[in-house]
Phi, psi and omega in degrees: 000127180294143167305126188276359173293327205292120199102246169313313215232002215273338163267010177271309199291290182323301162345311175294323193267341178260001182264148192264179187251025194254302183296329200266016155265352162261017185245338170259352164281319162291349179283130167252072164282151180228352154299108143306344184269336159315260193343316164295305174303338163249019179282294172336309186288339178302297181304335176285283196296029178217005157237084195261356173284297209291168167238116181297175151258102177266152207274099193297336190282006160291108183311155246239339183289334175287340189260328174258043128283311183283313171324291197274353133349257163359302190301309203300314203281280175348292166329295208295308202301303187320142193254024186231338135331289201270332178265018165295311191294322177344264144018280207275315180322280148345293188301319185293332160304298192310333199225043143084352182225046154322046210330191163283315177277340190286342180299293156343288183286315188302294207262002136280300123015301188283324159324319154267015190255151168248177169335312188259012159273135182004290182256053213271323194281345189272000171275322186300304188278006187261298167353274189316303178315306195304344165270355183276282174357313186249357186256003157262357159240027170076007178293053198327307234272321172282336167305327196274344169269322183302293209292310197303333144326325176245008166275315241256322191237052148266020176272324177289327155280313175289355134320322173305296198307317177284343171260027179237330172265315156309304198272018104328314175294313191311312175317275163352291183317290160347300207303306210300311162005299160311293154319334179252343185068043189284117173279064192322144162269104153261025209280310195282340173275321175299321175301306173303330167275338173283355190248346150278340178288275230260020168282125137305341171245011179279153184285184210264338171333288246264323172303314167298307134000255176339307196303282166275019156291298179280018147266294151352286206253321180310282185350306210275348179231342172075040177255030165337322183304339206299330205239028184278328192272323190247027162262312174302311186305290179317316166304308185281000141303318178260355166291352204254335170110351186275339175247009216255153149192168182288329181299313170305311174323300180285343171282327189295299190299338151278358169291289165317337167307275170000271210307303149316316172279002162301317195240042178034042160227099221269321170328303187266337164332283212323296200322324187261332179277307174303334160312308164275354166238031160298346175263081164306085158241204212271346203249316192355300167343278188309312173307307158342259160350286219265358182246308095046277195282320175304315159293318190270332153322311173274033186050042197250014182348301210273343160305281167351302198276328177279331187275326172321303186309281217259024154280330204324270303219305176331311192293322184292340179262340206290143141331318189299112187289325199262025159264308182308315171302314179304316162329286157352288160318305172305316186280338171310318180313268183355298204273342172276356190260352191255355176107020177217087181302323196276310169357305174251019176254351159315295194306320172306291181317321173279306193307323209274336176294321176297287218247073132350281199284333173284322167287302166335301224254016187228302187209051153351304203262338187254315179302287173312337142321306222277330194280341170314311207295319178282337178298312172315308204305316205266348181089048185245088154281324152344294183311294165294319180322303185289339185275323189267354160275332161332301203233063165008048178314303174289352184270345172259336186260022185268327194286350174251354175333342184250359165295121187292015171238007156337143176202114199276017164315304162306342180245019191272295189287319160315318184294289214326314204296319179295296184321317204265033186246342187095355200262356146217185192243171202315310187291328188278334177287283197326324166316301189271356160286286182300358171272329185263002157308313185289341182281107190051041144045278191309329200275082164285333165299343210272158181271352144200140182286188171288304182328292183306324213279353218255289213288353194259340226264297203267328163306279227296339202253036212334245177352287204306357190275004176250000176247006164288339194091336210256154210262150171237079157003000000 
């Protein structure tokens, strides 16, 4: 039976499946339709972005000109709202000043635009700076009355650009701080930082970049300490910044619901984590990847493997170009989890074995502890014990992973998984892996986050050693 969507309805429908439920509460805040069947047509799309499994059903006996009226509503309001938009036009302003060919209507839209804008809008320091070109620009060709608008603008808020431009320049330094933290796996007192991004995230009169800034500087640093609580109050303030229209593009949008994954899988509730993650990766932008990779790792966590492998899958061709090493290596990694978790193990200890033959050195200096779970995890899986033993004295595994032990996102996988390989190699015998197992039981608790837990090491515990795993003692959830 043919779809009746199929056609008539079938670019309405697609449409319906791409408003995020962020877009569709400001769209349903902002609608005056005085049609009921609009209103009805966009309460669907409301019901589509807050169900993305289900498919909705639209109502065909609605004329079909009612649905691409509100469709291209929907585009208009949106389009206007976006702020990476507007700093698209920002841009083409600038260049057209500079080079002399500035229309008549672009003339207009600038210096409206500039008229209106305050301190604490989005793009406020790139407007401030199109301002300056724009006044040389009207003030040599004698345009007295608008130069006098131009300049008093820019008397009027330049103590609010240079605060912006200087809190712009600080959290760059911070940022520096932050990555390098990160990278040594330090545990740090952020006490002083946290206080300081927050009182920029929540400044109203700071423009909205530089809040954004702050904003994923401090998802950042939750991330690096596993403080989530950190960001329970300011997930609520963001959302109603971009419902409000002040913060909204689809790019902001889609980092927030990846955020919110994060935030969710802190408190183990992997469910509504999936949920915010199919949510971020509906835009292919540039992070697209990474949001992958964090949707991904979230499916394997909820035992979700072969959903894992699809999206993994249709990333491929993403993963194989970006520069970035350390979303290609997560990429990578992530699908050696999937395919060892689908029943296909050699698969994925091939697949390991060629990334790790290409990029040696890059899985070192980037993500070393996540690539080598996963290729261990396949190797136990495929029963090449051997294989690990020889991998993990090759690239001195345990010896890097004794330099994080003191890290609160530790995680004892690797020496974990190392016994197991030795017991089934002969080199201990039973009394002694259950001695060292329960010592690295003990170790951090705490890492619900980890791409695999104390739960999973039990459970790969009980796959490697079958029979023998009742003489450990240890309980397999």
């Amino acid at each position: 039976m043919s779809d009746p969507l199929k056609g008539k309805l079938a670019r309405f429908s697609d449409f319906a499946a791409h408003i995020l439920p962020l877009e569709a509460h400001f769209l349903l805040q902002s609608q005056r339709f005085e049609d009921e069947e609009k209103i009805a047509i966009l309460h669907s799309i409301i019901d589509q972005a807050g169900n993305p499994e289900k498919k909705i059903q639209f109502d065909t006996s609605i004329d079909k000109r009612k649905y691409s009226y509100v469709k291209s509503w929907c585009e208009k309001i949106l389009t206007n709202l976006d702020v990476d938009y507007n700093l698209e036009k920002i841009l083409q302003w600038e260049h057209f000043i500079r080079t002399d060919s500035l229309s008549v209507a672009d003339d207009r839209e600038c210096r409206r635009v500039i008229s209106q804008t305050e301190p604490s809008d989005f793009n406020f320091i790139k407007i401030y700076d199109v301002a300056r070109v724009y006044r040389h620009y009207l003030q040599i060709r004698l345009r007295h009355k608008d130069y006098v608008l131009i300049h008093n603008f820019l008397n009027r808020h330049r103590t609010d650009y240079e605060f912006s431009r200087l809190v712009n320049d600080k959290l760059h330094e911070a940022t520096s701080e932050i990555i390098s933290d990160y990278a040594y796996k330090k545990n740090m007192d952020y006490d002083d930082s946290i206080r300081w991004l927050s009182s920029l995230f929540y400044n109203e009169n700071l423009d909205g970049y530089n809040r954004i800034l702050a904003w994923i500087r401090l998802v950042f640093i939750a991330h690096n300490t596993r403080r989530y609580e950190l960001l329970t109050d300011m997930f609520i303030l963001f959302e109603k910044l971009v419902t409000s229209g002040r913060l909204y593009s689809r790019r902001i949008v889609t980092n927030f619901y990846s955020q919110y994954l994060l935030y969710y899988a802190s408190m183990q509730q992997f469910d509504k984590a999936v949920t915010c993650g199919y949510y971020s990766i509906k835009e292919k932008n540039n992070d697209h990847l990474y949001y992958v990779n964090n949707l991904a790792a979230m499916l394997l966590r909820s035992k979700r493997p072969d959903e894992a492998l699809i999206i993994l899958k249709d990333a491929a061709t993403r993963a194989k170009v970006t520069p970035n090493m350390h979303n290609k290596i997560g990429h990578t990694a992530y699908n050696v989890f999937a395919l060892t978790d689908t029943g296909k193990s050699a698969l994925a200890e091939n697949q390991a074995f060629v990334f790790l033959t290409a990029y040696k050195k890059e899985i070192i200096e980037h993500r070393w502890h996540l690539f080598f779970t996963a290729y261990l995890k396949a190797m136990l899986t495929n029963k090449n014990y051997t294989g690990a033993l020889k991998t993990a004295s090759n690239f001195r595994l345990l010896h890097r992973d004794d330099q994080n032990k003191t890290s609160i996102i530790y995680s004892p996988s690797i020496p974990w998984m190392i016994l197991l390989a030795s017991f089934k190699n002969g080199d201990l015998t039973i009394a002694d892996l259950k001695s060292r197992l329960n010592e690295l039981m003990h170790i951090n608790r705490e890492y619900v986050n980890s791409a695999i837990t104390h739960q999973d090491l039990l459970t790969l515990t009980k796959i490697v050693l079958n029979k023998d795993f009742q003489k450990l003692g240890m309980v397999d959830t």
